[in-house]
N, C-alpha and C positions, 0 to 999 in steps of 0.2 A: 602739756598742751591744754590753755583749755577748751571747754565744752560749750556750744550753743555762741561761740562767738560770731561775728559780720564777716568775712573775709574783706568785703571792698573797703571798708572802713577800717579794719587791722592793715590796708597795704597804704591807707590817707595817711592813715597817721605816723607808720614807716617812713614814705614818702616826706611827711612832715618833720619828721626827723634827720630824716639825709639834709633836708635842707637846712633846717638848725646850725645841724654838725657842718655844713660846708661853708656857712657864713662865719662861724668863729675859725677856720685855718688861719693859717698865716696868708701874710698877702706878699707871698714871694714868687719866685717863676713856678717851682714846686707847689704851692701851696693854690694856688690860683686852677692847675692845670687837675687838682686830684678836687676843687673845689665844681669846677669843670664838672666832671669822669663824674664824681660821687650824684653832683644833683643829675644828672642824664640818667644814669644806672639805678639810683635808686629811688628814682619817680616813675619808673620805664613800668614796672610791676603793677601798681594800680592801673595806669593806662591801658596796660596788655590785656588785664583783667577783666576791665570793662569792656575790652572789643569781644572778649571770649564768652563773653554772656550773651554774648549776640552771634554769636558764629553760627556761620549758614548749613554747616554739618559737624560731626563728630572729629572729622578729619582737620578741620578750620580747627573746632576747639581744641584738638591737642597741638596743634601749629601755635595756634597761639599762649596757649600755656607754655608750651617748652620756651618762647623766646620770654617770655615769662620768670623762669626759672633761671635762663643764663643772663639776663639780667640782676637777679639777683645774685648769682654765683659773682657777676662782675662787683657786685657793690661788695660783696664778699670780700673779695679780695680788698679794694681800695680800703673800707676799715681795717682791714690789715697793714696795709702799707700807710696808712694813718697813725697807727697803731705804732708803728716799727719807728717811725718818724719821731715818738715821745715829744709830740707838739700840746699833749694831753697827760694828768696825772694818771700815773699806772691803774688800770681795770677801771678809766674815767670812760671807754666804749665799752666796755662789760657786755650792756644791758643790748646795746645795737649789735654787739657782733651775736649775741643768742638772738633776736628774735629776725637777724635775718635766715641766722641756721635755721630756726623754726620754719620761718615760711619756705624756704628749702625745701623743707622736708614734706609740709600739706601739698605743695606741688608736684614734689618728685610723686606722691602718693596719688595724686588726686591724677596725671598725666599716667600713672599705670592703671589705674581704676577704668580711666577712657579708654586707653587702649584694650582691655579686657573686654569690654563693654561692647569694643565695634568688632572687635576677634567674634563674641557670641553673638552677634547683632550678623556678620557674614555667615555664620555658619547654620543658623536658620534656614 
């Protein structure tokens, strides 16, 4: 992972990639409906992000980070079934299925950090 990076600007350019990747699918019933799924699911994250820096309490901020997270779980999947679909040369999503794992993973992190946070924040 690295260090000192943007997150809102790491989920743009994510985002920016889903959409990339959904404009070259094929244009068949399949191909259309994960073209669909991928750009919803995988722009949902910055979006989420952005209301979550604004959230009215600690409880808002992990609300809105977890839908955060299963947004990207969802996009998770779809490179997968993208993936399975061999509509792309093998390990040609490589790069996108690691860095959604990545942001997975700051979230699932950053979504226990808050909860910890408002656990010692109540017990004051």
């Amino acid at each position: 992972m690295k260090t000192g990076f943007n997150l809102s600007d790491r989920l743009i350019a994510f985002a920016v990639s889903m959409i990339k990747l959904a404009e070259q699918l094929p244009k068949t019933l399949a191909g259309n409906h994960l073209a669909g799924q991928i750009t919803r699911s995988g722009t949902a994250p910055a979006l989420h992000y952005g209301e979550a820096q604004s959230a009215e309490s600690r409880s808002d901020f992990i609300h809105k980070m977890k839908i955060a997270a299963k947004e990207l779980r969802e996009t998770n999947n779809c490179i997968k079934i993208i993936s399975k679909m061999n509509w792309f040369q093998e390990n040609n999503l490589t790069t996108e299925q690691t860095e959604c794992n990545e942001l997975i993973s700051i979230f699932v992190k950053s979504i226990a950090t808050a909860q910890k946070n408002k656990e010692a924040e109540r017990l004051k």
